[in-house]
N, C-alpha and C positions, 0 to 999 in steps of 0.2 A: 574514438574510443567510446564503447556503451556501457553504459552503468546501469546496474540493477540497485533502488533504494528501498531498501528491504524492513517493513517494520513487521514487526513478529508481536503478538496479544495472546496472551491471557485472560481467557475472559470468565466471571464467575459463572458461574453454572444458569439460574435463575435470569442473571441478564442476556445471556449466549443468542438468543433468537432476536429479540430485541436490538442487540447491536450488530448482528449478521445483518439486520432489513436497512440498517440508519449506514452501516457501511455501503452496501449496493445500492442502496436509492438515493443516497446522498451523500455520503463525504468523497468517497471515491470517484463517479462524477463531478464534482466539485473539482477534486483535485486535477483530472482530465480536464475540465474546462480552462484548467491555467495556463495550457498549452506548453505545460515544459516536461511533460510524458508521451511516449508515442505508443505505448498499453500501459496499461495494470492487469495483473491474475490476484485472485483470493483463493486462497487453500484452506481445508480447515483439518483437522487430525484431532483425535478422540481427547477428551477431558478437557475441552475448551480453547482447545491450543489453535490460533491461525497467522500464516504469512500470506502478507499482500506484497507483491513485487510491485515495484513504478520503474519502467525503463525510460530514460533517459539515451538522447542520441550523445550526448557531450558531460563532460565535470561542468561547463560552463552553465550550461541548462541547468543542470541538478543545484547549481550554484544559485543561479537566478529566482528557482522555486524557494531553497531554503532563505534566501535572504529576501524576497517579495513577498509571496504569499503563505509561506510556509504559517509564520505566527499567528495571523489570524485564524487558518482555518485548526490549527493546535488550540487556540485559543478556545473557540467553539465547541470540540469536540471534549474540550478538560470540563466545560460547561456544562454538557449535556452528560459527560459521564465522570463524576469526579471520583470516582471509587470504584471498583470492583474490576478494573482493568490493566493487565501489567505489560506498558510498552516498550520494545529496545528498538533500537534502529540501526541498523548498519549499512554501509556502502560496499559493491562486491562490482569489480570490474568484471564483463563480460569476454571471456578470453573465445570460444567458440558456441556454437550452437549446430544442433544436428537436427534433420526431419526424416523419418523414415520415408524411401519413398513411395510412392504412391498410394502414400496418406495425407489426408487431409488434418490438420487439429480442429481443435472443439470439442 
């Protein structure tokens, strides 16, 4: 079973660019470096609003990150942005997935 760990930001206006470069340059590889995602996507939608997906091949992986490394790199990130960002987080099992064909994505 594939799970998508889906945290969804608010982010204030004035930090937005700011935390789009510290996501892509570093937490998000960070977080791929733990080895317990096999991607991540970042979306972003007008007024601040972004979701980053982390797939997961297993609950057990998804398990492994939130109870290993999850807290510190939380840790980090509350450090570097203690204000101006509103995070939820949910788990969403992956029931199918489609490709158009002969498309490529990217």
């Amino acid at each position: 079973m594939s799970l998508v760990y889906e945290v969804t930001a608010v982010v204030e206006r004035e930090l937005a660019e700011g935390w789009e470069r510290y996501m892509r340059e570093r937490h998000i590889p960070d977080v791929l470096a733990t080895g317990w995602f096999t991607r991540v996507s970042l979306v972003r939608a007008p007024g601040g609003r972004y979701r980053i997906c982390y797939h997961a091949e297993s609950a057990a992986d998804l398990d492994r990150y939130l109870t290993g490394p999850a807290p510190a790199l939380r840790a980090e990130f509350s450090t570097r942005y203690p204000g101006g960002v509103a995070l939820t987080r949910e788990t969403w099992e992956l029931v199918q997935e489609w490709g158009a064909p002969g498309r490529s994505s990217g």
